[in-house]
PAVOVO-424200 format. One record per residue (C-alpha): residue number from 1; residue in three letters; x, y negated, z negated. Coordinates in nm, 2 decimals. Example, Ala and Ser with C-alpha at 12.3 -4.5 7.8 and 13.67 -1.06 7.14 Angstrom:
BEGIN
{site 1 'ALA' {1.23 0.45 -0.78}}
{site 2 'SER' {1.37 0.11 -0.71}}
***
This chain:
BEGIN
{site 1 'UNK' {0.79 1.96 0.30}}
{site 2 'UNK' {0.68 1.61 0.34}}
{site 3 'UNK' {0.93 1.32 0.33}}
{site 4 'UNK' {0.77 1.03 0.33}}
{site 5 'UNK' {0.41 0.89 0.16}}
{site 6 'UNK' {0.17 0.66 0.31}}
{site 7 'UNK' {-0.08 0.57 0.01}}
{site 8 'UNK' {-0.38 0.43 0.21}}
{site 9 'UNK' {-0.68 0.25 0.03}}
{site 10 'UNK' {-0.98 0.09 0.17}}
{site 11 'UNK' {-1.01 -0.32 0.10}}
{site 12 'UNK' {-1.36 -0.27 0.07}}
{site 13 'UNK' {-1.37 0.04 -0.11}}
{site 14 'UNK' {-1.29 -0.04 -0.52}}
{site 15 'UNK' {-1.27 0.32 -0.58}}
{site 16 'UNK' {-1.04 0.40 -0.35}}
{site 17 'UNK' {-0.80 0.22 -0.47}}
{site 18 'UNK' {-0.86 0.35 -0.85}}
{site 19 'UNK' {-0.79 0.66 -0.73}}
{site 20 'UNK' {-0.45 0.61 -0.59}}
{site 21 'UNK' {-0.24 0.72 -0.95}}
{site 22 'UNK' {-0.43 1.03 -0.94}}
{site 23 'UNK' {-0.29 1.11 -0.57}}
{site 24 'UNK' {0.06 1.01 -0.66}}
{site 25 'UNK' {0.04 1.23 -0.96}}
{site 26 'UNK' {-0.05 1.54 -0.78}}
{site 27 'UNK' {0.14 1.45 -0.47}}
{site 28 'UNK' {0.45 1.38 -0.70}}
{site 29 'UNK' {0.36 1.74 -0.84}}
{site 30 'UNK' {0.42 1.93 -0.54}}
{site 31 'UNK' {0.69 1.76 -0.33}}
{site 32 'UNK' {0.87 1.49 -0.60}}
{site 33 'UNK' {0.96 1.15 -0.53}}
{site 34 'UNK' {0.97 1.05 -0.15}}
{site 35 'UNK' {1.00 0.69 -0.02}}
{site 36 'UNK' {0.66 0.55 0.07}}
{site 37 'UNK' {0.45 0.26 0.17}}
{site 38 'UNK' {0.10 0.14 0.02}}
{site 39 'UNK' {-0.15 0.03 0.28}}
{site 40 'UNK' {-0.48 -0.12 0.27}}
{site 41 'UNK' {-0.67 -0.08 0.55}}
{site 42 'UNK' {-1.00 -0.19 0.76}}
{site 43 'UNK' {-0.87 -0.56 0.74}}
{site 44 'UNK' {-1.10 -0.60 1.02}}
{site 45 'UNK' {-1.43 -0.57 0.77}}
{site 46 'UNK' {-1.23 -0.81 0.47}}
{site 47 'UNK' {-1.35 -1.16 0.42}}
{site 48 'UNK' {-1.33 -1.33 0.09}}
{site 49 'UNK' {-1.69 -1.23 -0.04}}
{site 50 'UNK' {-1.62 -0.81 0.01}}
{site 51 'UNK' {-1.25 -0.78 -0.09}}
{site 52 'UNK' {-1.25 -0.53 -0.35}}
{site 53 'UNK' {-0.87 -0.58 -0.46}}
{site 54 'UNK' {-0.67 -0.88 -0.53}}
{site 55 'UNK' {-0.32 -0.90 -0.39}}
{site 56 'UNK' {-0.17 -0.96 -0.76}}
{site 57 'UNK' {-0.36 -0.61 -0.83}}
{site 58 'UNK' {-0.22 -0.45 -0.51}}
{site 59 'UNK' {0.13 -0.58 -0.63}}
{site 60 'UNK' {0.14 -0.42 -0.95}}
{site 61 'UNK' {0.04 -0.07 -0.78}}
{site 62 'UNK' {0.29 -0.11 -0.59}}
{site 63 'UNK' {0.58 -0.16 -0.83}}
{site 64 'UNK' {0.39 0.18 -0.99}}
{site 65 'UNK' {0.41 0.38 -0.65}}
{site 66 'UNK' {0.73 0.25 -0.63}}
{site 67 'UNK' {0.64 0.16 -0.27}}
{site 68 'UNK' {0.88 0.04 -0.06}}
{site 69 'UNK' {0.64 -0.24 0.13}}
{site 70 'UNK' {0.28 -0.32 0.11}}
{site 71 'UNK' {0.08 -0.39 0.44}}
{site 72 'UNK' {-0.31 -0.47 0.53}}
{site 73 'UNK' {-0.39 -0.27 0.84}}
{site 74 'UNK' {-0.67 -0.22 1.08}}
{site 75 'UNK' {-0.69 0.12 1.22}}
{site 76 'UNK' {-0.95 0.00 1.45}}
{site 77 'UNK' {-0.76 -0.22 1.60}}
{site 78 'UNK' {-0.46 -0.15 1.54}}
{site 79 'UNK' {-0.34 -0.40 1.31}}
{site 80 'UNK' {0.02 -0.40 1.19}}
{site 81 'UNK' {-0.04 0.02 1.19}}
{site 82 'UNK' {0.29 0.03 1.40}}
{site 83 'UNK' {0.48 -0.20 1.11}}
{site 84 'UNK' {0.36 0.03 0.87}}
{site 85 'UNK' {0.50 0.32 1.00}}
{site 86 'UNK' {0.81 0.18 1.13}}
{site 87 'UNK' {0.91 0.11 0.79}}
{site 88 'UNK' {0.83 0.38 0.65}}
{site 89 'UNK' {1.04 0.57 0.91}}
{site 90 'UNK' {1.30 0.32 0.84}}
{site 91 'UNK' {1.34 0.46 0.48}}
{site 92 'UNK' {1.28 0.83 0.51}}
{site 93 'UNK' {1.63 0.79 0.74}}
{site 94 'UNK' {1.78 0.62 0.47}}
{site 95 'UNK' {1.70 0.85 0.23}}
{site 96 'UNK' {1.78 1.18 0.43}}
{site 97 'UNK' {2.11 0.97 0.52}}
{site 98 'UNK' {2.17 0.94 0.13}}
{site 99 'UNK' {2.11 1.26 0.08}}
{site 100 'UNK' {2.37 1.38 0.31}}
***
């Protein structure tokens, strides 16, 4: 089974966001508690007038998700994609190493 959760949202997408307790709830259902990350992504389309979430909001979903880190990433370009899923790596080690 899975070990490790990337929540993913889009920055310009309200909704998506929204819908992110819904997904941990069912994910949660079928494989439990797993470390994980929350990202935003298509920072390349955000500019002040079309971001749908404020940081203070994405801060209290995280705390939620228990997330371990929160980043803004551009898939287009490839935007701190490689920090995301560094750290999540990082912390699915961790945990199988705790759980030895």
């Amino acid at each position: 089974g899975a070990k490790g959760i990337v929540y993913t949202f889009d920055l310009t997408r309200r909704e998506t966001f929204d819908n992110l307790l819904t997904w941990k709830e069912e994910v949660e259902s079928k494989i439990g508690i797993q470390p994980n990350i929350l990202v935003g992504n298509k920072l390349d389309l955000l500019n002040s007038d079309i971001r749908k979430i404020k940081l203070e909001d994405t801060n209290n979903l995280k705390h939620v998700l228990t997330a371990r880190e929160y980043y803004e990433t551009s898939a287009k370009f490839g935007t701190k994609v490689d920090d995301a899923f560094s750290k999540l790596a990082l912390e699915m080690y961790k945990a199988f190493n705790e759980n030895e």
